[in-house]
C-alpha positions in Angstrom: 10.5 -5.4 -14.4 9.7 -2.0 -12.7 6.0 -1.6 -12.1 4.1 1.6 -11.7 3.7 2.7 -7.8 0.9 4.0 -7.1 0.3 7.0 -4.5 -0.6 6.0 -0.8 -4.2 6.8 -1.2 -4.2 4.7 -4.9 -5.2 7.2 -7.0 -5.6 5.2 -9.7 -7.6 2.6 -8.6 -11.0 3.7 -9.5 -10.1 3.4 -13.2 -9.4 -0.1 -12.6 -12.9 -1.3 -10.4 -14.6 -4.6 -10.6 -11.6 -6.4 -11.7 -10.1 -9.4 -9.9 -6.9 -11.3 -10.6 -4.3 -11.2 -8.6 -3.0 -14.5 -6.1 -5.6 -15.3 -4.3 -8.6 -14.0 -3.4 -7.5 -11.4 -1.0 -4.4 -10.4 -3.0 -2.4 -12.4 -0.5 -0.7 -15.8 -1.8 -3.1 -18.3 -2.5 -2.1 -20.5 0.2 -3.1 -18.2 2.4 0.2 -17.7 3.9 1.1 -13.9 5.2 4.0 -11.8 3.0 6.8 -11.8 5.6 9.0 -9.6 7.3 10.5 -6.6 5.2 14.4 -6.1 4.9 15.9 -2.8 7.0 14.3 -0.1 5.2 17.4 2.4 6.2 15.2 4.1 8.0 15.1 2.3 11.5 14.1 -1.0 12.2 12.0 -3.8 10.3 8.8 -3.9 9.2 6.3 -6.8 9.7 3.3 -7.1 7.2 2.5 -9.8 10.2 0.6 -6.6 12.0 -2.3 -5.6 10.5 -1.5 -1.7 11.9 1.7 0.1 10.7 1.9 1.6 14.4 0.8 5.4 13.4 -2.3 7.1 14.4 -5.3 5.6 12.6 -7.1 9.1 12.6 -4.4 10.6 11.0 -5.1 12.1 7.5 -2.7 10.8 4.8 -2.0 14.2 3.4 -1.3 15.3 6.7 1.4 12.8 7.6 5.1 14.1 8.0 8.1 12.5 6.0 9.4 10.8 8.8 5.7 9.2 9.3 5.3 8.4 5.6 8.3 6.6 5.4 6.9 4.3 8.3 3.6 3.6 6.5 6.0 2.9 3.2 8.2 0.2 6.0 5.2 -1.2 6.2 2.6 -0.9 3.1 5.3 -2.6 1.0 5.8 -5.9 3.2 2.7 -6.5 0.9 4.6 -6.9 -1.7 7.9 -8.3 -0.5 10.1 -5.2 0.8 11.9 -2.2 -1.4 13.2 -3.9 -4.4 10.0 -7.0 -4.8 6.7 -6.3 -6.5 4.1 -8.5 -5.5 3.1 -12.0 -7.8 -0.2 -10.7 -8.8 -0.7 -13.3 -11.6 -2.0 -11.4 -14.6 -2.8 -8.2 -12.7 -0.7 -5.4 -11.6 1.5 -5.3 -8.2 1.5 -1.8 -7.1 4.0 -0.9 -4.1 7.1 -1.4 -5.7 9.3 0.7 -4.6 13.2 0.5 -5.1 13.3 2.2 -1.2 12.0 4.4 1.1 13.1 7.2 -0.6 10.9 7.1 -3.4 8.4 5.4 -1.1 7.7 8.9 0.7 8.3 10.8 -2.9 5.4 9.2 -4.3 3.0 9.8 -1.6 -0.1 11.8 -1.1 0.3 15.7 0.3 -1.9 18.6 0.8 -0.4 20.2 -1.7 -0.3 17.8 -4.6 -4.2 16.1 -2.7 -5.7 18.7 -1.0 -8.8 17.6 -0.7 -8.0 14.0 0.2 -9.8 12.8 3.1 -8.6 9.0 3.4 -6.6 8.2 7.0 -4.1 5.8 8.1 -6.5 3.7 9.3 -8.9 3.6 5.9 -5.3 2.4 4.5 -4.2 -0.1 6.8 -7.6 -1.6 6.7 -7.8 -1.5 2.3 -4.2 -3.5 2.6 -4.9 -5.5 4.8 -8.3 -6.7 2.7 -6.6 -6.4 -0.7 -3.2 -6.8 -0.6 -0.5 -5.6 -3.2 -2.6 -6.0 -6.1 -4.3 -3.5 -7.9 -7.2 -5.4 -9.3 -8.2 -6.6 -5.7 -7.4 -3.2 -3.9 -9.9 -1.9 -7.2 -12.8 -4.5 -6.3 -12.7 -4.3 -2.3 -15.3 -1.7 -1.2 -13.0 -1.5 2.2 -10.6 0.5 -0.7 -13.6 3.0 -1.7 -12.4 5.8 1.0 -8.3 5.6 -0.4 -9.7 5.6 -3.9 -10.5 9.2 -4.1 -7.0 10.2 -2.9 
C-alpha cells in the first residue's frame, strides 16, 4: 500500500494535531528498539537512523538546501520508516516517509519557490524525527514538530 509522503517540513501536519497512535509512544517500535540501517539509496553510501543528525548543517534552512543535500536528508529521514520502498508500522495512524527512492524523495521536498516563506532548518527536522518518528499522528502531537509544521 502506497502512503501519502509528506513534504520535508510536513506540511500537513497541523491538520492532523493532538492525535496519538502510532507504535509506541515516540513513533518508534514499541519495544523501544531503533529502525535500522537503510539500504544504498543510489546515491552514495548508507544511511543510519542510529544518528540522531543526518550530517548537514543544522542552521541550514530547508528551502535553501541543494538537491544533492536534500537527497542526504531523504538517506536519512526515511531510515524512520525502514528505507525507500517500507512505510513505517504506525498501527492505526498514518506512516509518512514513504518513498519508493531518492528520486521522489528530493521531488517531494520543500523549495523557496514552491515554500518561500518557510523558516524550519535541518536541525528543527532532525530534532521533530528524532522525537516523533515516521508517524504522522506523533510528528502532529510533538510540540518539538511546531517549527516544521508551518513549512
Amino acid at each position: 500500500m502506497r502512503t501519502q509522503p509528506i513534504h520535508f517540513a510536513f506540511a500537513a501536519l497541523a491538520a492532523f494535531s493532538g492525535l496519538w497512535g502510532c507504535g509506541g509512544t515516540n513513533g518508534l517500535p514499541d519495544d523501544g528498539s531503533s529502525p535500522g540501517s537503510l539500504p544504498d539509496s543510489g546515491g552514495g553510501g548508507l544511511a543510519d537512523t542510529g544518528k540522531s543528525s543526518s550530517g548537514l548543517p543544522g542552521g541550514k534552512r530547508l528551502i535553501d538546501l541543494t538537491d544533492t543535500e536534500k537527497g542526504q536528508l531523504c538517506d536519512w529521514m526515511v531510515g524512520f520508516s525502514g528505507g525507500y520502498g517500507h512505510a513505517a508500522d504506525c498501527g492505526s495512524g498514518m506512516p509518512i516517509l514513504d518513498y519508493p527512492d531518492r528520486a521522489a524523495c528530493v521531488e517531494d521536498s520543500s523549495s523557496a519557490t514552491t515554500t518561500p516563506n518557510c523558516a524550519a532548518t535541518v536541525k528543527q527536522l532532525e530534532d521533530c524525527l528524532n522525537v516523533a518518528g515516521a508517524c504522522l499522528e506523533a510528528a502532529a502531537a510533538a510540540p518539538v514538530c511546531a517549527p516544521v509544521m508551518t513549512c
